[in-house]
PDB file of N, H, CA, C and O in Angstrom:
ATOM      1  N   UNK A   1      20.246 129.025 125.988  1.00  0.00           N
ATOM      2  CA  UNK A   1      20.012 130.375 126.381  1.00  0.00           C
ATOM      3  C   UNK A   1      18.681 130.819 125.799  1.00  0.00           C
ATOM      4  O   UNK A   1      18.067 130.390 124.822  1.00  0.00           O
ATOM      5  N   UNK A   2      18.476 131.522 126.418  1.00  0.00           N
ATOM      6  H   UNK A   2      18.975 131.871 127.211  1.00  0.00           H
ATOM      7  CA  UNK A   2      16.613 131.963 126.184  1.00  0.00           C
ATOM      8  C   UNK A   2      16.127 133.576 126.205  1.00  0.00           C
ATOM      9  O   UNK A   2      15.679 134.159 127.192  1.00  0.00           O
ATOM     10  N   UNK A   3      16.296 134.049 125.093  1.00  0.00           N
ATOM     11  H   UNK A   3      16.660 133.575 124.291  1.00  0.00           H
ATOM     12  CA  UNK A   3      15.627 135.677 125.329  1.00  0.00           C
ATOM     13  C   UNK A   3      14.156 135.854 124.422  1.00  0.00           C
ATOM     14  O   UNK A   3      13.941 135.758 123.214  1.00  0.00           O
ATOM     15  N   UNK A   4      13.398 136.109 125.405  1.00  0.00           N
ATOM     16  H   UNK A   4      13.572 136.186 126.386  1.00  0.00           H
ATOM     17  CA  UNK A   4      11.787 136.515 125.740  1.00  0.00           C
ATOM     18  C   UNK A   4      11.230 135.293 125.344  1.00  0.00           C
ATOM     19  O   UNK A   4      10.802 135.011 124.225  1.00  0.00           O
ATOM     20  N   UNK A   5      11.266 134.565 126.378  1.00  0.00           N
ATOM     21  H   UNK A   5      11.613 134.794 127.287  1.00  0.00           H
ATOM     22  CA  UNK A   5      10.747 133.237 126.536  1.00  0.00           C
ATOM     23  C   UNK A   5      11.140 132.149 125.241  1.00  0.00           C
ATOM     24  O   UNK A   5      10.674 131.010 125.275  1.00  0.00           O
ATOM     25  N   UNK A   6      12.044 132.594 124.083  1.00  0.00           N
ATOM     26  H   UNK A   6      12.422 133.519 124.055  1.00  0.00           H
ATOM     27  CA  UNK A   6      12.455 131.927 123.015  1.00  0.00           C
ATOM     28  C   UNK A   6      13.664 131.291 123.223  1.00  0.00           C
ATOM     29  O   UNK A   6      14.460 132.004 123.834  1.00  0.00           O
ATOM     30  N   UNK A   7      14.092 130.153 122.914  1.00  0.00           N
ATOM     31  H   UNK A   7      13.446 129.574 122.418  1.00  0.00           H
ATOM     32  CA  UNK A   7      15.407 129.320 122.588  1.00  0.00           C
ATOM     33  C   UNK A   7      16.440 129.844 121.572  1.00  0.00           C
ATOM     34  O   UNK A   7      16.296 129.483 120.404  1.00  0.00           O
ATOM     35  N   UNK A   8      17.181 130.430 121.800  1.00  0.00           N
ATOM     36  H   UNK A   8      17.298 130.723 122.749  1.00  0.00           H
ATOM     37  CA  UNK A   8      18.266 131.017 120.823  1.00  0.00           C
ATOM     38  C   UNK A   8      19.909 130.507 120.945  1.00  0.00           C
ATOM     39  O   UNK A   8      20.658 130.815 120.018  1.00  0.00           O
ATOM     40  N   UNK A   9      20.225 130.047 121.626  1.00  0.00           N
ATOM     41  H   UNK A   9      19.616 129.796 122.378  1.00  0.00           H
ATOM     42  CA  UNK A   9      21.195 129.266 121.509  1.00  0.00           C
ATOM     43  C   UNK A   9      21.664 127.759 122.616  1.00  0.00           C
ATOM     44  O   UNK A   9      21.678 127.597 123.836  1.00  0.00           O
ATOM     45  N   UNK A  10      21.926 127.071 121.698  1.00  0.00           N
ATOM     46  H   UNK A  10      21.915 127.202 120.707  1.00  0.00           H
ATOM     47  CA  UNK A  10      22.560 125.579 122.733  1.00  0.00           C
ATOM     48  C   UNK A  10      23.795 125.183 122.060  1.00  0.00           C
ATOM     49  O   UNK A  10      24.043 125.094 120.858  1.00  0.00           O
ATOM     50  N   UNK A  11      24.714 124.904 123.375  1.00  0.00           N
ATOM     51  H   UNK A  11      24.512 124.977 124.352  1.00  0.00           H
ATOM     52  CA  UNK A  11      25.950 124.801 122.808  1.00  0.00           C
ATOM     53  C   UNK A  11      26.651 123.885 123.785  1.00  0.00           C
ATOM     54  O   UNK A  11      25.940 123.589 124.745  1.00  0.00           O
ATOM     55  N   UNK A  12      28.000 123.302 123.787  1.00  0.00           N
ATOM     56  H   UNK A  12      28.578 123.542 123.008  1.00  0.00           H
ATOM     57  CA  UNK A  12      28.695 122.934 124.808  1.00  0.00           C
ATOM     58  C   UNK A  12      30.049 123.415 124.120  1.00  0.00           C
ATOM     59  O   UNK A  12      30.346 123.805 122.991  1.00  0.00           O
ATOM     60  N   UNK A  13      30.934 123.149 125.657  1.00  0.00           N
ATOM     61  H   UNK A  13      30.693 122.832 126.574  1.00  0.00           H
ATOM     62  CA  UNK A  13      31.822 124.078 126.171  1.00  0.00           C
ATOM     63  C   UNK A  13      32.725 123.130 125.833  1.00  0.00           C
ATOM     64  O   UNK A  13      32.443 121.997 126.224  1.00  0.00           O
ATOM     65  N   UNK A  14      34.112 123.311 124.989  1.00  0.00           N
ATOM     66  H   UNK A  14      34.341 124.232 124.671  1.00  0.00           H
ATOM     67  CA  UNK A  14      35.218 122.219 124.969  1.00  0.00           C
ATOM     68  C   UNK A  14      36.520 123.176 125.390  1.00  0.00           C
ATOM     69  O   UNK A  14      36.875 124.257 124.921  1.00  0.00           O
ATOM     70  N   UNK A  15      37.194 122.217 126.645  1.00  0.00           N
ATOM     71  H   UNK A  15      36.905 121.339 127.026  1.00  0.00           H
ATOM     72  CA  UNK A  15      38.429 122.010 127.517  1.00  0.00           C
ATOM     73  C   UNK A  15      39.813 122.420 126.303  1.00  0.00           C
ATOM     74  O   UNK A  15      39.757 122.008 125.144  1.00  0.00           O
ATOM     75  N   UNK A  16      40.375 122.829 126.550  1.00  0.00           N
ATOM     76  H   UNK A  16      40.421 123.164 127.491  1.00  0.00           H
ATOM     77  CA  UNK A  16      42.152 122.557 125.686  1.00  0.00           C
ATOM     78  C   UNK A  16      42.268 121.253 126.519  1.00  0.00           C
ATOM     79  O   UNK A  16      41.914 121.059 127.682  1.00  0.00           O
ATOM     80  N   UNK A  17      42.910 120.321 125.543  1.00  0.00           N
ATOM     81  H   UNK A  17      43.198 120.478 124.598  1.00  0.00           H
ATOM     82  CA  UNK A  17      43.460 118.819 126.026  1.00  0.00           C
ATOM     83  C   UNK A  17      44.302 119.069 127.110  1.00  0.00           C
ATOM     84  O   UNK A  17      43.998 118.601 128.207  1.00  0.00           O
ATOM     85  N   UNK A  18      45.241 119.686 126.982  1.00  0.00           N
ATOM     86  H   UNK A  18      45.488 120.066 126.091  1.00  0.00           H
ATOM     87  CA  UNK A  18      45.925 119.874 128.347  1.00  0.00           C
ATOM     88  C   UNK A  18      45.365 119.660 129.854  1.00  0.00           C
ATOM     89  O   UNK A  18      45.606 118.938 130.822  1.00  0.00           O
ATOM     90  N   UNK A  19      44.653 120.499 129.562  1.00  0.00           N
ATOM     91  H   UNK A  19      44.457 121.085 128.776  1.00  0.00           H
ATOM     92  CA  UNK A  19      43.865 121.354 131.004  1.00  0.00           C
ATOM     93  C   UNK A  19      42.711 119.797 131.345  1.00  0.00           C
ATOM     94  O   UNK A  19      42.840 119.138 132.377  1.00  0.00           O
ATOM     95  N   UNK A  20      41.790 119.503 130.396  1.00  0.00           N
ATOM     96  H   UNK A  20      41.686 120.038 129.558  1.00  0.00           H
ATOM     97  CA  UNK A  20      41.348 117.968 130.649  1.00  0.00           C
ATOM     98  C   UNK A  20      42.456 116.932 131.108  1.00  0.00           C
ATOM     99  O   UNK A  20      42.134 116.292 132.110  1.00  0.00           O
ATOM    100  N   UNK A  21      43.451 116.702 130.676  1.00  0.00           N
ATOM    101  H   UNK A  21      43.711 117.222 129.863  1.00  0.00           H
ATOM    102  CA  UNK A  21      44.623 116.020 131.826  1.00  0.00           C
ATOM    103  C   UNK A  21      45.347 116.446 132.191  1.00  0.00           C
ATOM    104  O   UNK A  21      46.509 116.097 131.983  1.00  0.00           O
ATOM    105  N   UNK A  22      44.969 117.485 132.972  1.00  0.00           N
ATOM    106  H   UNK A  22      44.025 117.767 133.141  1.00  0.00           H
ATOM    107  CA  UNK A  22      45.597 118.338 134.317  1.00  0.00           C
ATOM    108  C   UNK A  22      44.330 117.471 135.626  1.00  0.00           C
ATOM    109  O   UNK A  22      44.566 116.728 136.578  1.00  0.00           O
ATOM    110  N   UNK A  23      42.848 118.090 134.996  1.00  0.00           N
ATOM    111  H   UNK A  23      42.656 118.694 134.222  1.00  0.00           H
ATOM    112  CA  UNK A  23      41.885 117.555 135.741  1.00  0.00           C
ATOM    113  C   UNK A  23      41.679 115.850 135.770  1.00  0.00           C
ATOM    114  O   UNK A  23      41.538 115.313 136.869  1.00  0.00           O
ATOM    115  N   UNK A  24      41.670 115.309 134.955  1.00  0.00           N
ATOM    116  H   UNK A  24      41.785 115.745 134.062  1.00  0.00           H
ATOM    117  CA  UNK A  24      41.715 113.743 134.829  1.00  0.00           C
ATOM    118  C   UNK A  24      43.026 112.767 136.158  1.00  0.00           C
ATOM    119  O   UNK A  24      43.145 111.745 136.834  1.00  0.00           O
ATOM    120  N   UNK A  25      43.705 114.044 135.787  1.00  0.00           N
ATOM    121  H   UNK A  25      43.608 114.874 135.238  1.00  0.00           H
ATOM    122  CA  UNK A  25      45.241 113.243 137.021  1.00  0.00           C
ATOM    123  C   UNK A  25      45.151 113.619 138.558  1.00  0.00           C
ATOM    124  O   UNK A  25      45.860 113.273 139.503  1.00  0.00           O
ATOM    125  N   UNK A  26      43.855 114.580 138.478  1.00  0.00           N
ATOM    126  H   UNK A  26      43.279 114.860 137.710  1.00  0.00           H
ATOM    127  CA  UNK A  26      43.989 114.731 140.481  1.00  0.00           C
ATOM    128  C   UNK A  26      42.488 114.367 140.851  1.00  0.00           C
ATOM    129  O   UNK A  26      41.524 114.313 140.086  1.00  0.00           O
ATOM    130  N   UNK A  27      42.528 114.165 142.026  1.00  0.00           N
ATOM    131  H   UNK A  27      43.310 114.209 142.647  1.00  0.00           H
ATOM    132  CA  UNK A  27      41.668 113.792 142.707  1.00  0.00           C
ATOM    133  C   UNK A  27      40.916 112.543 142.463  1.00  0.00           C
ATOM    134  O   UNK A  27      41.424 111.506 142.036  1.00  0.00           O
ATOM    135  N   UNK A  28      39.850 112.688 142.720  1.00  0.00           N
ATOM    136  H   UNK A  28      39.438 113.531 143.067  1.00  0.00           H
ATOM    137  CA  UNK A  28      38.400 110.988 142.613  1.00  0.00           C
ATOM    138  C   UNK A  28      38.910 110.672 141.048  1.00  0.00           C
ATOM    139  O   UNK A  28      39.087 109.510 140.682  1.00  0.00           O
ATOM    140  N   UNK A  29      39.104 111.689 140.258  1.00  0.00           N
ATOM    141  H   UNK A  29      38.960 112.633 140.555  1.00  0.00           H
ATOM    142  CA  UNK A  29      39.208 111.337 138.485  1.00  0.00           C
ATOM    143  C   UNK A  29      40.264 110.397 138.544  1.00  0.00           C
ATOM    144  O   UNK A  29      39.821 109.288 138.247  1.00  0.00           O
ATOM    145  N   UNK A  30      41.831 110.361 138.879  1.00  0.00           N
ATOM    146  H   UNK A  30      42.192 111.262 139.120  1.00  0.00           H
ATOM    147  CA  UNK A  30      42.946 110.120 138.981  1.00  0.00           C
ATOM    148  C   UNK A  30      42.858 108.424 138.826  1.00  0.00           C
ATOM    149  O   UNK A  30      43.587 107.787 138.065  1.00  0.00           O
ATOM    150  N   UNK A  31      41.978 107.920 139.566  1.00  0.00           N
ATOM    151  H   UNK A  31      41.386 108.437 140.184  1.00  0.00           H
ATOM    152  CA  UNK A  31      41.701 106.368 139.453  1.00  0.00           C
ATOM    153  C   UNK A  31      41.296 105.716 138.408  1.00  0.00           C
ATOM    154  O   UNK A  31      41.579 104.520 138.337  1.00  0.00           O
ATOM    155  N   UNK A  32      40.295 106.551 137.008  1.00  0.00           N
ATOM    156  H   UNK A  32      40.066 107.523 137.065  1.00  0.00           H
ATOM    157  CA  UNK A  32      39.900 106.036 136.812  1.00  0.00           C
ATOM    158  C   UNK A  32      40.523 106.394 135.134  1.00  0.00           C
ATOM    159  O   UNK A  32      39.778 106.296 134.159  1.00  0.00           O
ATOM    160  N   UNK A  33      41.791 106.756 135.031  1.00  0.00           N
ATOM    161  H   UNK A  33      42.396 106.836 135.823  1.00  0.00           H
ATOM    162  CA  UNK A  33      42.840 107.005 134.088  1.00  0.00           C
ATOM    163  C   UNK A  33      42.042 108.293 132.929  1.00  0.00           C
ATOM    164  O   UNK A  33      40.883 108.655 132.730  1.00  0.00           O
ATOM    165  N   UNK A  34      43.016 108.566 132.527  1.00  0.00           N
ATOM    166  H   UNK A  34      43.958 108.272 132.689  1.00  0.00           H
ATOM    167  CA  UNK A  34      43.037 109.375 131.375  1.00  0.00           C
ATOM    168  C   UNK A  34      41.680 109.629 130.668  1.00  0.00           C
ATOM    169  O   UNK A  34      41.077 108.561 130.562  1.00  0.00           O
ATOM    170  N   UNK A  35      40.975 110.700 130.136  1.00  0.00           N
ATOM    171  H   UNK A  35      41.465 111.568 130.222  1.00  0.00           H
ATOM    172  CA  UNK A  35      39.749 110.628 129.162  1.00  0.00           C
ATOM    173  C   UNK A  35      40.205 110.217 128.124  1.00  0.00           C
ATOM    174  O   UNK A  35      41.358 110.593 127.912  1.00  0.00           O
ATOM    175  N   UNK A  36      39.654 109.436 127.200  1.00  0.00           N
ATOM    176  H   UNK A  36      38.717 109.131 127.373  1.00  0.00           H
ATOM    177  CA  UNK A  36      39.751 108.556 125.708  1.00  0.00           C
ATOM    178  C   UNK A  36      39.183 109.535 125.002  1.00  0.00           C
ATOM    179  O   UNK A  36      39.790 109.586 123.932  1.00  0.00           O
ATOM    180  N   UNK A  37      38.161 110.508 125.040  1.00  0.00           N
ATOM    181  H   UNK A  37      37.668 110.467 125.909  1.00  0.00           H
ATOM    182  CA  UNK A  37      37.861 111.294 124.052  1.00  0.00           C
ATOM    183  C   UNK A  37      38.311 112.584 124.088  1.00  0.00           C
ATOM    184  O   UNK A  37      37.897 113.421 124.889  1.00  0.00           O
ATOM    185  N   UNK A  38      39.075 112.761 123.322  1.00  0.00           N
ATOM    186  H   UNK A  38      39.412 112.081 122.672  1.00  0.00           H
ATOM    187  CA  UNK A  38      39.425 114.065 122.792  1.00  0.00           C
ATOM    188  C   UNK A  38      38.415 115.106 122.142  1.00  0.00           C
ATOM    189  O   UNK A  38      37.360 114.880 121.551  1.00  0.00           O
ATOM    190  N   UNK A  39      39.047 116.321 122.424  1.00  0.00           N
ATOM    191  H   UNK A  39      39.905 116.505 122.904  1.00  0.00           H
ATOM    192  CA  UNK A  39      37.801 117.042 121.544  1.00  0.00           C
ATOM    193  C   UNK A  39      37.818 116.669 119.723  1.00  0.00           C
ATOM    194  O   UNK A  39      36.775 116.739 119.073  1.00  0.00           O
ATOM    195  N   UNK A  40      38.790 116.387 119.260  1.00  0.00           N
ATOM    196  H   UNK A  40      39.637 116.330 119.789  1.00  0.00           H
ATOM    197  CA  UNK A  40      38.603 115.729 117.929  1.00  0.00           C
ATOM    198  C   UNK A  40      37.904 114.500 117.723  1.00  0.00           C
ATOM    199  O   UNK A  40      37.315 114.194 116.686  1.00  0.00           O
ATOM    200  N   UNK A  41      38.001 113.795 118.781  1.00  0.00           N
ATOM    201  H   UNK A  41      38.480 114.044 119.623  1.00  0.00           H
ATOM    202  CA  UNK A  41      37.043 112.587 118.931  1.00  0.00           C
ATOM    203  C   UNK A  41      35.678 112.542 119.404  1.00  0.00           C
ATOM    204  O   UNK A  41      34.874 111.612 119.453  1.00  0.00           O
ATOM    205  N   UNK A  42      35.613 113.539 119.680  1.00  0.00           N
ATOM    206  H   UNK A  42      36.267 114.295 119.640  1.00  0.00           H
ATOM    207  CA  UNK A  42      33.946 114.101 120.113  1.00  0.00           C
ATOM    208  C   UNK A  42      33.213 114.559 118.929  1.00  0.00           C
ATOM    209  O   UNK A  42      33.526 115.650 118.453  1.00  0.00           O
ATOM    210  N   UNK A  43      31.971 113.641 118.216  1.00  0.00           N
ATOM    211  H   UNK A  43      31.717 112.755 118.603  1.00  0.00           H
ATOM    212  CA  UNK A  43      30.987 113.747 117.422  1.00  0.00           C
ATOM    213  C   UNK A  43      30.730 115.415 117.724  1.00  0.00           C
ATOM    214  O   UNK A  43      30.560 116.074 116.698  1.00  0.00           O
ATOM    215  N   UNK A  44      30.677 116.281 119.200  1.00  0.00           N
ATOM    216  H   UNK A  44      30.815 115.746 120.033  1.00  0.00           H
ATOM    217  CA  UNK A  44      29.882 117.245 119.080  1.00  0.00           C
ATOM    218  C   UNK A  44      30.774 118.620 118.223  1.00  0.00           C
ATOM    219  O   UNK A  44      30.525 119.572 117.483  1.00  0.00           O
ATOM    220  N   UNK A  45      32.032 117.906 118.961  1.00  0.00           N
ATOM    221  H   UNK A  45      32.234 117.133 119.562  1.00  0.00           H
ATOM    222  CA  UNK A  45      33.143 118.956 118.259  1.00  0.00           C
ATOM    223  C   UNK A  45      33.897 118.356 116.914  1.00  0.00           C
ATOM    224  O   UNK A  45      35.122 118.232 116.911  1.00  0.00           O
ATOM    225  N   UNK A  46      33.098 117.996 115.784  1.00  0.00           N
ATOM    226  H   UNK A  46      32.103 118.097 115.786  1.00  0.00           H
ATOM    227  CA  UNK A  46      33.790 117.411 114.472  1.00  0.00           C
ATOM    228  C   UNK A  46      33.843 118.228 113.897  1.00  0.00           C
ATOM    229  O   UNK A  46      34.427 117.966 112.846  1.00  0.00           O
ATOM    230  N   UNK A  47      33.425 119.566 113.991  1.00  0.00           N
ATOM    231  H   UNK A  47      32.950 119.779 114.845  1.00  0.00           H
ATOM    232  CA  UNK A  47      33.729 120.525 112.812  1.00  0.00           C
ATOM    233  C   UNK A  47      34.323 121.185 113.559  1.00  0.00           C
ATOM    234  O   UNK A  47      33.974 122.344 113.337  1.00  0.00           O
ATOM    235  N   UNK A  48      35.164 121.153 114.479  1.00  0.00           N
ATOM    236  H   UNK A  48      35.447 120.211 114.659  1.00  0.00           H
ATOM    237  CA  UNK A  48      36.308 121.919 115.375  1.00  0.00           C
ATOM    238  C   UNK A  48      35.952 122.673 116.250  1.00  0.00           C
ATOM    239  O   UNK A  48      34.832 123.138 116.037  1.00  0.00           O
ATOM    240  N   UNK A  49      36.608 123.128 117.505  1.00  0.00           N
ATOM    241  H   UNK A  49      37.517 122.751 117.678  1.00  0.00           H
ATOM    242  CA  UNK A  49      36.250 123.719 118.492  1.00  0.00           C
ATOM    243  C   UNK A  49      36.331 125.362 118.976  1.00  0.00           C
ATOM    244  O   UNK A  49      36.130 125.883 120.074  1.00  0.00           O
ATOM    245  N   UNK A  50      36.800 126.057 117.365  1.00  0.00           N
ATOM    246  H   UNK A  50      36.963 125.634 116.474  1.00  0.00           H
ATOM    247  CA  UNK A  50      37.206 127.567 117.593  1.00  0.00           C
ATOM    248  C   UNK A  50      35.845 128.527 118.376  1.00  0.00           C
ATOM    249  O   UNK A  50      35.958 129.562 119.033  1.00  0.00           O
ATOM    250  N   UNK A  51      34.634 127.790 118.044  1.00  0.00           N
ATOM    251  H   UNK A  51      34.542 126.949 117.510  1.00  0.00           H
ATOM    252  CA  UNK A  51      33.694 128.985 118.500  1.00  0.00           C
ATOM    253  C   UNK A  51      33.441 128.375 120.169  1.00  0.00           C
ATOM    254  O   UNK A  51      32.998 129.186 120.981  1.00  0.00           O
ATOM    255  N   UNK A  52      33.675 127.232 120.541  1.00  0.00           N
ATOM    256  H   UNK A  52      34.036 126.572 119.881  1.00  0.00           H
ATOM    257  CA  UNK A  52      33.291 126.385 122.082  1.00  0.00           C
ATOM    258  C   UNK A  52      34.382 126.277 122.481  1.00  0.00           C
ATOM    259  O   UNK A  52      34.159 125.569 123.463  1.00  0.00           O
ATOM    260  N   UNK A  53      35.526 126.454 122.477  1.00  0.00           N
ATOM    261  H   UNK A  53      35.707 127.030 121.680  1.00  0.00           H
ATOM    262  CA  UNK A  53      37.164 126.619 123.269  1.00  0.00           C
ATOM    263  C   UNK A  53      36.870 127.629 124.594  1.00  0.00           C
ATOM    264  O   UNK A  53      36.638 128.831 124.462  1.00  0.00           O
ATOM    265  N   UNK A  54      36.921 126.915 125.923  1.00  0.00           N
ATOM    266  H   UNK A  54      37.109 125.939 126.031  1.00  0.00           H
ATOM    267  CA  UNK A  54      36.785 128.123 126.764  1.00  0.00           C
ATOM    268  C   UNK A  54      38.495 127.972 127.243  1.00  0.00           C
ATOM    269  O   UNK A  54      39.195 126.960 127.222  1.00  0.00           O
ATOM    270  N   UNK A  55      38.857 129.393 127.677  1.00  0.00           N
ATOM    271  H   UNK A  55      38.288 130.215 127.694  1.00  0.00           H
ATOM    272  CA  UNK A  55      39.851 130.353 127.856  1.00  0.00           C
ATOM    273  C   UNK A  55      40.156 129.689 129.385  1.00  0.00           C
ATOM    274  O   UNK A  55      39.186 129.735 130.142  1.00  0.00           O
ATOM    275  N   UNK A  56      41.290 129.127 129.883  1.00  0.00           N
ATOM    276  H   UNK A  56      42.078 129.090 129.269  1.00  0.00           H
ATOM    277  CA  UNK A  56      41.221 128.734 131.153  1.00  0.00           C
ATOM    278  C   UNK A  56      42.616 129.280 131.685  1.00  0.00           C
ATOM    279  O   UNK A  56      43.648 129.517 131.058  1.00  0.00           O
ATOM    280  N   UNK A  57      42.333 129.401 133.003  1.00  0.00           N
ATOM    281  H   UNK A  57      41.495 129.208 133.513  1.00  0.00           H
ATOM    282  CA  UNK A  57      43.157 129.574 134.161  1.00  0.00           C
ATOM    283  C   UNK A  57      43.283 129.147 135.015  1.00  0.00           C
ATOM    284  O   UNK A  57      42.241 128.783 135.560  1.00  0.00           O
ATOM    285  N   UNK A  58      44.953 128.805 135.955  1.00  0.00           N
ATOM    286  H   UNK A  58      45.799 129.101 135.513  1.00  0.00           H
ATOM    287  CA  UNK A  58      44.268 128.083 137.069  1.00  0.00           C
ATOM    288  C   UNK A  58      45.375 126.930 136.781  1.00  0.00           C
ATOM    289  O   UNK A  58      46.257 126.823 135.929  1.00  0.00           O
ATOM    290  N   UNK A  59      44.900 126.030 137.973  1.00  0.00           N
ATOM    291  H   UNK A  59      44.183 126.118 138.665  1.00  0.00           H
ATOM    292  CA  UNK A  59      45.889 124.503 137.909  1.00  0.00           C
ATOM    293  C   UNK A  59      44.891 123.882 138.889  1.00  0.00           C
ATOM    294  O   UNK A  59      44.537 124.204 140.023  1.00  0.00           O
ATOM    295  N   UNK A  60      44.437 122.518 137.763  1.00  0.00           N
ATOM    296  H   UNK A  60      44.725 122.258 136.841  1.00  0.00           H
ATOM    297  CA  UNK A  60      43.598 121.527 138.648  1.00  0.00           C
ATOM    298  C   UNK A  60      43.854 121.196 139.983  1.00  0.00           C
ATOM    299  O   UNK A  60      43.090 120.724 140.825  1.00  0.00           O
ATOM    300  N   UNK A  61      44.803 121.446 140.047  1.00  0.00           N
ATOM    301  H   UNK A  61      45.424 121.829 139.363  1.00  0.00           H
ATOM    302  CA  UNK A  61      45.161 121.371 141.996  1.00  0.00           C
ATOM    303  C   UNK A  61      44.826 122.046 142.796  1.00  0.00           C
ATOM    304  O   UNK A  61      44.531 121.600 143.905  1.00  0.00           O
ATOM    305  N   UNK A  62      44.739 123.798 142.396  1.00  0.00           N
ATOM    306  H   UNK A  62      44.979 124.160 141.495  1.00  0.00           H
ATOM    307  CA  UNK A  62      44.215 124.636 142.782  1.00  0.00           C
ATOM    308  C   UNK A  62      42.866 125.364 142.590  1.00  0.00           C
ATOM    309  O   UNK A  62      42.299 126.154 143.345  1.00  0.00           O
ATOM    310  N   UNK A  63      42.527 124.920 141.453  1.00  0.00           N
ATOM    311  H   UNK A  63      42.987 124.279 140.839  1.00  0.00           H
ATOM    312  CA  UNK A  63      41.627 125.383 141.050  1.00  0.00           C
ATOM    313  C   UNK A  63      41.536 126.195 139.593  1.00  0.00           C
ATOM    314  O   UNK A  63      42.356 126.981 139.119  1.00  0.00           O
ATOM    315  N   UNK A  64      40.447 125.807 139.122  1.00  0.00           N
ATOM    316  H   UNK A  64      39.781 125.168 139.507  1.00  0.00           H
ATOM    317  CA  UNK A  64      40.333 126.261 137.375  1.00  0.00           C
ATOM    318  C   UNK A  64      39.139 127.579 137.148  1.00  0.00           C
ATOM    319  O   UNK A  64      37.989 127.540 137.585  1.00  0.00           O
ATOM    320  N   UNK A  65      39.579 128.405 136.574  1.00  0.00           N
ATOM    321  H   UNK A  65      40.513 128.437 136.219  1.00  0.00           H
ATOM    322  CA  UNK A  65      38.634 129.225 136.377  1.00  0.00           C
ATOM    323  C   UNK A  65      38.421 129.259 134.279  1.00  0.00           C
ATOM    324  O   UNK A  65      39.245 129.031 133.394  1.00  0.00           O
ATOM    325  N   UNK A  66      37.279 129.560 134.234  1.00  0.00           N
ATOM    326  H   UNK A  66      36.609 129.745 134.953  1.00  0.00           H
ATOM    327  CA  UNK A  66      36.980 129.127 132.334  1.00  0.00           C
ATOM    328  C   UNK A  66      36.110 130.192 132.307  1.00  0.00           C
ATOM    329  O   UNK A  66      35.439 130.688 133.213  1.00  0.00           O
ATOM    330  N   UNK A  67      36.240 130.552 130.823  1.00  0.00           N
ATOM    331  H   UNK A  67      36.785 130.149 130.088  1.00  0.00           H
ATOM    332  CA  UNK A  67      35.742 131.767 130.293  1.00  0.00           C
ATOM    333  C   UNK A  67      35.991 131.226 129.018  1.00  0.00           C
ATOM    334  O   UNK A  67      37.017 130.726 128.556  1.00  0.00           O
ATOM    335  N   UNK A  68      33.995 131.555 128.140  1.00  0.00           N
ATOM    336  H   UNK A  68      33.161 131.961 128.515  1.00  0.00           H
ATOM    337  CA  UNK A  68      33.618 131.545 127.362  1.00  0.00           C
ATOM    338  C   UNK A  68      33.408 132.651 126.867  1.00  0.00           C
ATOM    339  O   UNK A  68      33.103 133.343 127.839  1.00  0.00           O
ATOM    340  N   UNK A  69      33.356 133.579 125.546  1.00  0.00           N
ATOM    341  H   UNK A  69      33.604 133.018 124.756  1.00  0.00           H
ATOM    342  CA  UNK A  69      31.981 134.384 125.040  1.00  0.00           C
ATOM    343  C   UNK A  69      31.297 133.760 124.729  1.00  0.00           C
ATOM    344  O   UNK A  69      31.650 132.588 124.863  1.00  0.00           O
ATOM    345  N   UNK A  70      29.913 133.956 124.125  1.00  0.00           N
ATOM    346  H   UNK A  70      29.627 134.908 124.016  1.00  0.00           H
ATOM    347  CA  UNK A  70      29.182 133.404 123.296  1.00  0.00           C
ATOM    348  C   UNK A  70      28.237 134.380 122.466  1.00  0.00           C
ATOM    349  O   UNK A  70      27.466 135.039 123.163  1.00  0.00           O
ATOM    350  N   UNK A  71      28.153 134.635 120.716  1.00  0.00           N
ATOM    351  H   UNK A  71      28.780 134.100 120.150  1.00  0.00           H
ATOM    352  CA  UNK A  71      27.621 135.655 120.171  1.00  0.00           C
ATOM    353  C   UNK A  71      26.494 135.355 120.195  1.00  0.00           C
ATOM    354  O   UNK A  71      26.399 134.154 119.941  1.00  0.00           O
ATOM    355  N   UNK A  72      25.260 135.952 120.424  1.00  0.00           N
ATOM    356  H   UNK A  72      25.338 136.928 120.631  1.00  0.00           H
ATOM    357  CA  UNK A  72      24.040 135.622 120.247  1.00  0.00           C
ATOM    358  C   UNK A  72      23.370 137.484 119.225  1.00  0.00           C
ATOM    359  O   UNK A  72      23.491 138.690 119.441  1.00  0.00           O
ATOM    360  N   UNK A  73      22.768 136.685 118.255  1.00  0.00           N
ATOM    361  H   UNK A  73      22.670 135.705 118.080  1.00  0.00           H
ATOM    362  CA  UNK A  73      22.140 137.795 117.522  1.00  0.00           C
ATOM    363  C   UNK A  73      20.660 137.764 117.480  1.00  0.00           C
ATOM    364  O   UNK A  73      19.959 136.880 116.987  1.00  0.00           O
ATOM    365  N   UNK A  74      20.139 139.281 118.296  1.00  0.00           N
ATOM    366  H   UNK A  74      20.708 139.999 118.696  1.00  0.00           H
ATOM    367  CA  UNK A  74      18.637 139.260 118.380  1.00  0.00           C
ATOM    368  C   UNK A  74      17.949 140.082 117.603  1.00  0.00           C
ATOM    369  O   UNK A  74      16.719 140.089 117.649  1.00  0.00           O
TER     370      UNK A  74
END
């Protein structure tokens, strides 16, 4: 994210495990089995995922909707 042409925040977004194998079991994904990395197993999320947890709704069948905040201080 970028306010007045400056870099102020980079981040990524981590799934609840659930909801990653909800999506992993339908469609093109479904073939190619289960994700192996967990968000505990993810180098990016080793100090835990309370501030990158997005808020989801929805059923991979139908469709997922995700919601993040993110604090940025200027």
């Amino acid at each position: 994210m970028y306010v007045n042409a400056q870099r102020v925040k980079v981040t990524q977004i981590a799934f609840p495990e659930n909801i990653s194998a909800q999506v992993y079991s339908q469609g093109a994904y479904a073939s190619k089995g289960q994700n192996t990395t967990t968000n505990a197993r993810d180098g990016v999320f080793s100090d835990g995922v309370d501030d990158e947890l997005a808020t989801v709704t929805g059923s991979a069948g139908s469709g997922l909707t995700a919601s993040l905040t993110i604090g940025i201080s200027v």
